[in-house]
N, C-alpha and C positions, 0 to 999 in steps of 0.2 A: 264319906262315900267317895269312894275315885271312879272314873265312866272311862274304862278302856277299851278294848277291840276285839271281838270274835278273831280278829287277823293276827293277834297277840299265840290263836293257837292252830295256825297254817305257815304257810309258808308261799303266799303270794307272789309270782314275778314283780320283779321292780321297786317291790315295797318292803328293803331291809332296814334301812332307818323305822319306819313306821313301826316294823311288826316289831323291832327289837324292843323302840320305846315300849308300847303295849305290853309286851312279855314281862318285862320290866316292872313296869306299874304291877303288876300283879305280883310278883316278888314284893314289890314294895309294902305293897298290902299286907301279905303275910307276916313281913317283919313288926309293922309299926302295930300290927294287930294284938302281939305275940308279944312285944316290948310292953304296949299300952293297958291289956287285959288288970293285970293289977291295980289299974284306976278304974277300970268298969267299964273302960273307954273302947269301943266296940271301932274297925275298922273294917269293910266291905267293898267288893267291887262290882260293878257290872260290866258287862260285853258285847255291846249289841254288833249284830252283822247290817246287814242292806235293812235300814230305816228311811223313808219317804220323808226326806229330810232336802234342802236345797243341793246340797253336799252331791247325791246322783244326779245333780240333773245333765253333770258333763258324761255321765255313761251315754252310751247308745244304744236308741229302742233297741235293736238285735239285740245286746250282749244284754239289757234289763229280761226281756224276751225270754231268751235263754236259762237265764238265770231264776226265773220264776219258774218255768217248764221242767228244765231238766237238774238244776242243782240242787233248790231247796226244797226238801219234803213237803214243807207245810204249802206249798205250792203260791206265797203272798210276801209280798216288801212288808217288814214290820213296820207299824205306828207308834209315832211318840209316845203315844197317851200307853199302850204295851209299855214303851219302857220306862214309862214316869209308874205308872204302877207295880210293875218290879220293883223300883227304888223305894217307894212309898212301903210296901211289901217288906224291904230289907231292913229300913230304917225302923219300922214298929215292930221287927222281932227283935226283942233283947237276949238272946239267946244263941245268935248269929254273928260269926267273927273269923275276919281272916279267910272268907271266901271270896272269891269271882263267879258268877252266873253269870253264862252263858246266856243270851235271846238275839238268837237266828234264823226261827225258823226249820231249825235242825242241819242247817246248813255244814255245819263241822264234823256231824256225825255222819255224812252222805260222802259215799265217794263215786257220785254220778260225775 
């Protein structure tokens, strides 16, 4: 399981290093997914956006504000335990390979 970036499918200011790495890993997944399937060897990714992690705490109330109001649909900063459950989710489908999911909030499909 590789843990990349909702940013992996925007195009944030100032964040080209970041989001290319992100974009990346997810290619990467594909490939090694694709390569490995012949051993049974499953590879997956997730992508979470704004998780309530230390990581925000250098945002500022306004842009957190904002950002709960008017960008993400689901109207809330996702929670670890969200996206530890996705993972857990991914990992016990054997059937599952060579994807990225998406947990944002719906943040990437909003163009508020």
């Amino acid at each position: 399981m590789v843990v990349s970036s909702a940013a992996a499918y925007r195009a944030p200011a100032d964040a080209i290093g970041y989001s290319t790495v992100k974009a990346a890993q997810i290619q990467m997944v594909r490939c090694l997914a694709n390569d490995l399937a012949k051993d049974r060897i499953r590879v997956n990714c997730i992508s979470p956006g704004f998780i309530a992690t230390p990581y925000q705490d250098n945002k500022s109330p306004a842009f957190m504000k904002n950002l709960v109001e008017n960008r993400i649909p689901l109207h809330k900063i996702g929670e670890v335990d969200e996206v530890a459950h996705l993972l857990l989710a991914l990992a016990a489908n054997g059937y599952v390979t060579g994807q990225s999911v998406v947990i944002d909030g719906g943040l990437n499909m909003s163009y508020r």
